[in-house]
Structures are given as C-alpha cells and as structure tokens.
Phi, psi and omega in degrees: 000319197267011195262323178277285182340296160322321185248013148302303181325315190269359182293112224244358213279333156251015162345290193292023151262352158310101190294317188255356167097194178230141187232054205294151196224127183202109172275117186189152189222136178269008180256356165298130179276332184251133183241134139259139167242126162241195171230006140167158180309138159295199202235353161270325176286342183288310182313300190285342196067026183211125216279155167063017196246108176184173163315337182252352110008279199302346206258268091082267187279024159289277188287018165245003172056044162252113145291175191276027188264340213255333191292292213271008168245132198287000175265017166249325178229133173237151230230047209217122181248171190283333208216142207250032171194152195301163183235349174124135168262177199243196155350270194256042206136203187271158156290180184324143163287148181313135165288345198283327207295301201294313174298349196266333210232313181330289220293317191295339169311273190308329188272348172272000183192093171303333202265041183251115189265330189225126188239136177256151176235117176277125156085177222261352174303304194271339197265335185294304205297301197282341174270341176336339202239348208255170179325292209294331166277333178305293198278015170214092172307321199240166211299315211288319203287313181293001178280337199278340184235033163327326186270012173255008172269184174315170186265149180068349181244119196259089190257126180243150150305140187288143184257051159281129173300033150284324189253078185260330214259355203251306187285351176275347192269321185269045191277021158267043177260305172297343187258337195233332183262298170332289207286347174270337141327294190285338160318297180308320200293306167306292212258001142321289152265019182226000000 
C-alpha cells in the first residue's frame, strides 16, 4: 500500500490540464473499514492537502456524527474521490473530477484494503461510476431519487448528496433526507466501524 501510495502521490498523468498543477490527495489503509468516495478536491484542500477540510468536510462529518480525530484516522477510514486533484473552475463551481483518474488508480486501491465493509458515494461522480451496472441506477436517474432509495443500493454501497453549503436549498427541499436517511447512515456508519 504504501509503495501504491507513492505513486499515487506522485501522478502526473493529467497535469497539463490542471489549473493549479497536480496534487493528488488520497487517504488509505489496508486495514480500512469505512471508504468515502467524493469527487475531487476544492482548492483549500489542494492547498492543505487533506481531503475534506472545508466546510463541506464539516457538514460531511456532522452527518456521520464523527470528529476529526476518528474521521481523519486512515486505519479505520479511506479517503478517495474520483478525481485525486483539483481540476479547475467551471461556470457554476468546480469542474467535473478528471475522468483519467479513477480508472487508472481505484481498482489498484480497492484491491489493497480487503476490509471496507461500507463505501459512501458522495455525490452524482461517484454514484454513476460505482452503480453503473446495478438496479438502483437503471430505476433511479438522478442523485435525489437515488438517495431517497439508498435502501435498494448494492449491500455496502451507500449513495449521499455532496454535503456543500451549495446544496443548502437541496436539503431544505429534501428533509426526509435528515429524518429518514441520516439516522441508517449513522448506524451504518456505526457498525462499519466497530
């Protein structure tokens, strides 16, 4: 793993598309149990280099009732978004995570850390990609629906909404996401890691 690691660190393979150069930021263990998939660093994490430390980071580990000492340790939780460096911004936010990234790099990951018992897939990058083949994306196009029907995904696989105070007006529209989703999340979340 940690030999994977490096050379994840060191990966260059989409630089020149890169506004900000490449910075991949990727958390993993092989003794991990808990997987988050988003989909690629904002421009304070390409700076800190530590996944999730943003606002949507905080909201993120809120609804999984974690702090960050129990959030941020890689032999219980990994850390891996589709696209492992910022990618630049677009219109309306960042763009898209690189597409090169996740096929070049996921699979050799994921064969390194047998024990994730629970993968969350944050957001509509990671639930296309990881769901591609399954039930819950044929009968549910869009991000909402598959959140509202989480219990129809594959076992171990988890579809969340990006927790950004961009989608503040998404949870206000949607609150049986807090009252009905939120609390088997944390079960899970709960019986993942203990």
């Amino acid at each position: 793993m940690e030999d994977l690691l490096q050379q994840v660190r060191a990966c260059q393979h989409c630089a020149m598309y890169l506004p900000l150069g490449a910075n991949p930021v990727v958390y993993a263990s092989p003794s991990a149990r808990l997987l988050i998939i988003g989909q690629a660093p904002g421009t304070r994490v390409h700076a800190s280099g530590i996944p999730w430390d943003d606002a949507s980071g905080d909201r993120l580990r809120n609804w999984l009732r974690l702090d960050k000492s129990t959030f941020y340790d890689t032999t219980n939780i990994a850390i891996m978004p589709m696209g492992f460096c910022y990618p630049g911004r677009g219109k309306s936010g960042d763009l898209p995570p690189r597409p090169e990234c996740a096929p070049l790099w996921h699979r050799a990951l994921l064969e390194q850390m047998p024990e994730i018992g629970l993968t969350l897939l944050v957001g509509n990058y990671a639930q296309r990609y990881y769901l591609a083949d399954t039930a819950l994306l044929k009968r549910h196009n869009t991000l909402t629906e598959r959140v509202r029907h989480f219990t129809q995904a594959p076992p171990g696989l988890f579809p969340l909404p990006h927790p950004s105070p961009r989608n503040q007006l998404w949870l206000k529209k949607n609150p049986w996401f807090e009252s009905e989703v939120l609390p088997e999340l944390r079960r899970q979340v709960h019986t993942a890691l203990n």
